[in-house]
N, C-alpha and C positions, 0 to 999 in steps of 0.2 A: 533172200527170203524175207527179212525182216522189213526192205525197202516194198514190199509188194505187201505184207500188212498193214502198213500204214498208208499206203496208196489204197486198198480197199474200206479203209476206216474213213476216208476222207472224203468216196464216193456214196457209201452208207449214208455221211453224215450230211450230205448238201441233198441229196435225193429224195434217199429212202424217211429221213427221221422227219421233215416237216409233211410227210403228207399221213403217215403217223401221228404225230401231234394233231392234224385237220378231221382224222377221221375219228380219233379216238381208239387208236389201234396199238397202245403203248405194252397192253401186258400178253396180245395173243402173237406179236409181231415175231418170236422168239422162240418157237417152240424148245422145251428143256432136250428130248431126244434126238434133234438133229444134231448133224456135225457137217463141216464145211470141210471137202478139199480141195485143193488150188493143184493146178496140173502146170507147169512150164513146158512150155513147147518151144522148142529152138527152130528159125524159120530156116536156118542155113541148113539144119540135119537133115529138119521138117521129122524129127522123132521127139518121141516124148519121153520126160523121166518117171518115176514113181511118185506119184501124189504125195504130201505130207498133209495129217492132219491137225487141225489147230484150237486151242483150249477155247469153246465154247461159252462156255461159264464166263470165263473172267471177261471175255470178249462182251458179253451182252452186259456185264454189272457195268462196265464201263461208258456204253452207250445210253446204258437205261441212268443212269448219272449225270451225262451232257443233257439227254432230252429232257430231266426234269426239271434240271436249270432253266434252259428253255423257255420250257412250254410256262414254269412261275413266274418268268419274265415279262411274258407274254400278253399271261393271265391277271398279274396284280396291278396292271398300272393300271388296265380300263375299270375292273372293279372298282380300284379307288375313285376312278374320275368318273362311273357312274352314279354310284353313293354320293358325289356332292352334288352332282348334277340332279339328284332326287333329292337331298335336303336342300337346294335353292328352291324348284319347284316346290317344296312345303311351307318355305316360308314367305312365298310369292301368293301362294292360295293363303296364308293368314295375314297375310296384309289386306288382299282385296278382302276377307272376310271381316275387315275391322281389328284385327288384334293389333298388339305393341308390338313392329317391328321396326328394327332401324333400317332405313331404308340402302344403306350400305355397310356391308357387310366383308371381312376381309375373310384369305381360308381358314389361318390358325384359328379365328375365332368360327370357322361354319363346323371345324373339326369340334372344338369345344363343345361346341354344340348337338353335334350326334353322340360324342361322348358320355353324356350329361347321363345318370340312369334313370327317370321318369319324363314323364311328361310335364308334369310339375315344372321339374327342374329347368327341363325348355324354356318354358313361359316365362318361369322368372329370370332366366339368364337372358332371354330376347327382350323382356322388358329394360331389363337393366341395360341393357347397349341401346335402348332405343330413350332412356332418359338422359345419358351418355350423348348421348346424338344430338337431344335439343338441345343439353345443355350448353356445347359447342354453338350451335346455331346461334341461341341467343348470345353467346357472349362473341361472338363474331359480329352482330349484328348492334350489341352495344358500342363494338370498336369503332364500326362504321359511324353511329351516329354520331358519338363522340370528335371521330373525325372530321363529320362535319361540322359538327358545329366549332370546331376551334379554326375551321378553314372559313367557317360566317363570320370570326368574331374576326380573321387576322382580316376578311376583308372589309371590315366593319371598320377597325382600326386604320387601317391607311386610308379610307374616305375621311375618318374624322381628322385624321393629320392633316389632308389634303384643304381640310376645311378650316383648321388653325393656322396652315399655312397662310392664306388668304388673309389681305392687312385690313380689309373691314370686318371680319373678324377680331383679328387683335385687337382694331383699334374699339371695338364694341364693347368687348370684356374690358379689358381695362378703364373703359369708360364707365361703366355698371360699379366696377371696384369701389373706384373712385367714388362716388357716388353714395354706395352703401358705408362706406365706411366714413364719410360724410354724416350721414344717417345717425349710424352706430358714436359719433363723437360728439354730435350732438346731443346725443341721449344720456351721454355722460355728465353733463351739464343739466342738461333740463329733463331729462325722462323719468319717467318714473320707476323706483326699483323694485329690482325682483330679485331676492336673495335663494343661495343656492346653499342648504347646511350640508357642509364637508366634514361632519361629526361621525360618519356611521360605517368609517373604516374597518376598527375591529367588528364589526356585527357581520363581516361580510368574509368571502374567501376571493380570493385574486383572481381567479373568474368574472366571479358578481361584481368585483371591483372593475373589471375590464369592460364589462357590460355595462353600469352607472357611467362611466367616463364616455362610451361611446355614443350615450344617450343625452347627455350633456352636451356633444360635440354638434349630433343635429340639432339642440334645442338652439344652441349659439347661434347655429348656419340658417337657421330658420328665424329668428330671432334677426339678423342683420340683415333678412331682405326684408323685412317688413318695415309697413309703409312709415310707424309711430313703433321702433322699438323700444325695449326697455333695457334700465341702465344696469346689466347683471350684475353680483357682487358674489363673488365666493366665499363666502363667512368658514371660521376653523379652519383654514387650510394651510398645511405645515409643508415646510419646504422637505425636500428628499421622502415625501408621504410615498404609498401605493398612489392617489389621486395622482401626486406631482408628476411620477414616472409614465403612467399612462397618457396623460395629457403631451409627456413631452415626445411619445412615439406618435403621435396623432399629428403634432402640430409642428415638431423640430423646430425648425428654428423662428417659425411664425408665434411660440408660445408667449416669446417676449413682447413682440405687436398689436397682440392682441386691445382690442379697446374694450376691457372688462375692467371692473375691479377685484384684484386678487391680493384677502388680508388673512393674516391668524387671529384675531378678535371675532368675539361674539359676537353678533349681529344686535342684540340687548347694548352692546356695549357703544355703537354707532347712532342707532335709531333708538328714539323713543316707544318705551314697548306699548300704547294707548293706539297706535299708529300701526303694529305691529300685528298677525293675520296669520297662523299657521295652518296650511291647505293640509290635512291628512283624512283620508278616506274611514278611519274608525272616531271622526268626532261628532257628537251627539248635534251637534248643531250643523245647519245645514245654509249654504251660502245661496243668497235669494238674487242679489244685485251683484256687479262688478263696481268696486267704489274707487275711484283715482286718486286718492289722498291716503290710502290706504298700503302697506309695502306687504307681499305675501311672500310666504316663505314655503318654498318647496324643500323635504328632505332629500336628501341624491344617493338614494340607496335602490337594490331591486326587490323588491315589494314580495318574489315568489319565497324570498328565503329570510324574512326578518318575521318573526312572532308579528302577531295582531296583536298595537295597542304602546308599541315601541318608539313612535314619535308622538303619541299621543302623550304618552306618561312624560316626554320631554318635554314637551310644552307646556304640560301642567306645572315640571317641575321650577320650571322658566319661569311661571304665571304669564301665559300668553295667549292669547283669543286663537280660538281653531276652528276650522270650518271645514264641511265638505260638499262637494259638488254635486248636484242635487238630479241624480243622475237617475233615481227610483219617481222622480215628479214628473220626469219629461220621457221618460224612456220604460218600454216596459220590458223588464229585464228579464231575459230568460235564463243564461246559464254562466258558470266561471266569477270570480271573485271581480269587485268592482277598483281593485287597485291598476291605475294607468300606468303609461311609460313616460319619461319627464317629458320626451318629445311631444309627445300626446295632449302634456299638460301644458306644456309651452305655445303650441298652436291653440289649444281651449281657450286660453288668457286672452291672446293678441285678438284672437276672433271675439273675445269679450269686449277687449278695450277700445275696437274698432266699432263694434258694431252692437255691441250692448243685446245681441241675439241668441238666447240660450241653443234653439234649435235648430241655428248654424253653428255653434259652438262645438255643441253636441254630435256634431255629425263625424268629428277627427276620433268619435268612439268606438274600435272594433266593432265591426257589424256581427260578427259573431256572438258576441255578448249581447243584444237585446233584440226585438222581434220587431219595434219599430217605435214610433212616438205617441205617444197619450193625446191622443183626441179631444176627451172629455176627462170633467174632474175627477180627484181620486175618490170622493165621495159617493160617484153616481157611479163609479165600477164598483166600489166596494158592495153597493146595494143589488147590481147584478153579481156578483160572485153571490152574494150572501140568497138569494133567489135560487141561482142554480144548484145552491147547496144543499135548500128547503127541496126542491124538486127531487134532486136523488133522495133525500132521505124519506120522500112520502108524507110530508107532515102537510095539513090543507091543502089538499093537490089539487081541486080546484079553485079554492080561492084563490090560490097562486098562479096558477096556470091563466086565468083569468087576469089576476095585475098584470104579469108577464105579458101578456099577448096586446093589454090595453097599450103598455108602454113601449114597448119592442113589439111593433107590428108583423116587421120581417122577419 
């Protein structure tokens, strides 16, 4: 009996219960006042015994148990896979309609996203994966260039090895060397000098020390190719200085070969100070000519971090002629302080002592710093600024308007 229960439970359940579940027929399928009875009939008697009847009740909680397993089974997966399938399609229409969306999107975060309680919420959570998203982008796209260009530069570099390799190269360089530093030894003899004051160490922090040194190092490099250089001197320079240390990472083992002169004496104390020129940008006077009998001294400090008036007050204290480069006569200066870099003022000089040309001289001056060169005297601007002045304020507006127009027709 008990084999034929479970034989009917198992035909119920592959049959009867999914076409139930299909129709929606789970609670009438059952009625409470039926009863089931099972009749065995022996084929060999071909007689039959007394029905037995069988607990209803317990019989349907049992099926109605399996089918709602089921049928939730059934039910929850498509729901949930049509819920995402509607919030992709919502965030496919706020894309085409212009919102911030990230244009991929993983589930945990599309789940987050339906999660969210407003609308609000939405938007700023989509924006934020979609700021997420470029941020990536660009920094993928930094990587990339980045790697290009150090795949430019390694092929950069094996062209120019390839071009070292090559003996009319070497033999060229080396013959320039030769040459310049020919130049440079003869300058030591006969050129004329240009002293470098190595005084303004404490004034500075090891930075700005590393900056002045490095400034120095072009003025030298630039200084030895030139056609008439000059004979440099490093005046106050003390051995185991910040100056000396820095110099010696620049130069290693070239520091001793150099063809400069390098003393701890004052420059006062070698030259005669009649002969003597301190170039500093706060001094009242202003230098007209390039004079070659004359030795100028440049401070070797960086100009952004020492007070105004600090190598001035030294040369006063010296008693020594100062001058500055006349940079407001020839140039009309628009904006930033007119203190140079020494390289700067190194190429000034040479183009001085070469060519005696203020307005090639003037040219090695940040073009950012002035708006171009003075045409005409500072006299005959001064009297149009001072017109233009009369003009905005109203005062004889036609008699002015009248000079104006006789003199400045355009």
């Amino acid at each position: 009996m008990q084999s034929a229960n479970m034989l009917l439970r198992k035909i119920v359940r592959s049959s009867v219960l999914p076409f139930a579940a299909q129709h929606g027929m789970k609670k009438d399928l059952f009625p409470p006042s039926r009863t089931l009875s099972l009749s065995l009939c022996l084929k060999q008697d071909k007689s039959c015994e007394p029905s037995e009847k069988i607990d209803l009740d317990e019989w349907k909680k049992v099926m109605k148990s399996g089918l709602q397993e089921e049928v939730s089974e059934m039910v929850s997966e498509p729901k949930e896979l049509s819920s995402l399938a509607a919030a992709r399609e919502t965030l496919e229409m706020w894309r085409l309609a212009g919102r911030a969306v990230p244009e991929n999107i993983s589930e945990d975060q599309l789940k987050t996203f339906m999660e969210c309680p407003s609308k609000s919420a939405k938007k700023k959570y989509l924006k934020y994966l979609h700021l997420k998203e470029l941020h990536k982008k660009n920094e993928k796209r930094k990587m990339d260039e980045k790697r290009e260009r150090r795949l430019e530069a390694q092929d950069q570099a094996s062209k120019t090895d390839e071009t070292k390799n090559s003996s009319f190269v070497c033999l060229w360089s080396s013959t320039m060397d030769k040459a310049y530093n020919w130049r440079a030894a003869q300058s030591m003899i006969f050129g004329q000098p240009l002293v470098f004051d190595m005084s303004y160490e404490k004034e500075m922090s090891l930075r700005e020390v590393a900056n002045t040194v490095r400034q120095i190092v072009l003025s030298e490099s630039c200084n030895r190719r030139s056609v008439d250089p000059f004979h440099i001197h490093f005046c106050n320079f003390k051995d185991d200085s910040l100056y000396h240390r820095e110099f010696i990472k620049y130069y290693r083992e070239a520091w001793g070969k150099l063809l400069i002169t390098v003393t701890d004496q004052c420059y006062t104390e070698i030259f005669p100070k009649d002969k003597l020129i301190y170039l500093t940008a706060d001094s009242p006077k202003v230098m007209k000519t390039f004079d070659h009998d004359k030795i100028y001294i440049v401070g070797s400090m960086v100009d952004k971090s020492i007070k105004t008036g600090v190598s001035l007050a030294r040369a006063k204290r010296l008693g020594l002629e100062t001058a500055a480069l006349p940079l407001e006569k020839y140039l009309l200066w628009s904006t930033g302080g007119k203190n140079l870099t020494l390289d700067q003022m190194m190429h000034i000089l040479l183009t001085l002592k070469d060519t005696a040309d203020w307005k090639k001289a003037l040219e090695f001056v940040p073009k950012r710093k002035y708006c171009g060169f003075v045409n005409k005297p500072v006299k005959e601007l001064k009297k149009t600024l001072d017109l233009i002045n009369t003009l905005k304020l109203g005062k004889g507006w036609e008699d002015v308007e009248k000079q104006f127009a006789k003199k400045y027709p355009k």
